[in-house]
C-alpha positions in Angstrom: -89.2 9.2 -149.8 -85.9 9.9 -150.4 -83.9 7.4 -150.4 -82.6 3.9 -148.2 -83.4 5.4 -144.9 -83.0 3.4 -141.2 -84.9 4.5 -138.1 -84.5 2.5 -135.2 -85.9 3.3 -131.9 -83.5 4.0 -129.4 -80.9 5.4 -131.5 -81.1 8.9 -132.0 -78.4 10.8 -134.5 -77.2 13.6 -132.8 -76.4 11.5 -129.7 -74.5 8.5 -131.6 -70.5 8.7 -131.4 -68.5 7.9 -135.0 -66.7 4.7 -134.6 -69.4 3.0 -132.5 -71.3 -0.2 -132.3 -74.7 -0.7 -132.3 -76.7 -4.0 -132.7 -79.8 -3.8 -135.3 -82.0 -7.3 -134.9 -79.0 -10.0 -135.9 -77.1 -6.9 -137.5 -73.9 -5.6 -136.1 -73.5 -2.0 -137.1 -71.1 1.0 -136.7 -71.5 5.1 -137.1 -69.0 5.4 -140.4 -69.6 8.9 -140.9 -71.9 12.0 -139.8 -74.6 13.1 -143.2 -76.4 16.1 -144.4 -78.7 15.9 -147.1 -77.7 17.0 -150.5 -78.9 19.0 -153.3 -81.8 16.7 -153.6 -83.3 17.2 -150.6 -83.5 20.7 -150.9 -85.2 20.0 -154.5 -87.7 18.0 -153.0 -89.2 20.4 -151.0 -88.5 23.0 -153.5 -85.8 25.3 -151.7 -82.4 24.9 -150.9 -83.0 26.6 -147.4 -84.1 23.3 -146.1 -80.6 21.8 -146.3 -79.6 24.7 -144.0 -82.5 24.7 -141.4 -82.8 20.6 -141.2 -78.7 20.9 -140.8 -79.2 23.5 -138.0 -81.7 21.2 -136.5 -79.6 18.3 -135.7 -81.2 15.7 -138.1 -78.4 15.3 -140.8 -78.3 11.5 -140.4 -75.7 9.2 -140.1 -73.7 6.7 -142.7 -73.4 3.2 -141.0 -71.4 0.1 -141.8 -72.4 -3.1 -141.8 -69.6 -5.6 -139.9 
């Protein structure tokens, strides 16, 4: 829907530390940075208060690197 999304089980956002490693099937991953959804998000739904509510919410996301 919006974009190259990841959700695997067992790994939840809020809980995930930046700098750590986490296995994906053969994949070797790490937590890069924290997100929050940008302008387009909020487009989407059409309102910018999403951005707001789903960042008060815990569920900005993560960036991960592959290594």
């Amino acid at each position: 829907m919006l974009g190259e999304n990841l959700r695997e089980r067992g790994i939840e956002a809020r809980e995930v530390k930046l700098g750590a490693n986490q296995e994906v099937g053969d994949a070797l991953i790490t937590i890069a940075q924290y997100g929050e959804p940008c302008y387009k998000f909020g487009h989407k739904f059409g309102t910018q208060k999403v951005l707001k509510q789903y960042i008060e919410h815990g569920f900005g996301g993560t960036y991960v690197s592959i290594l």
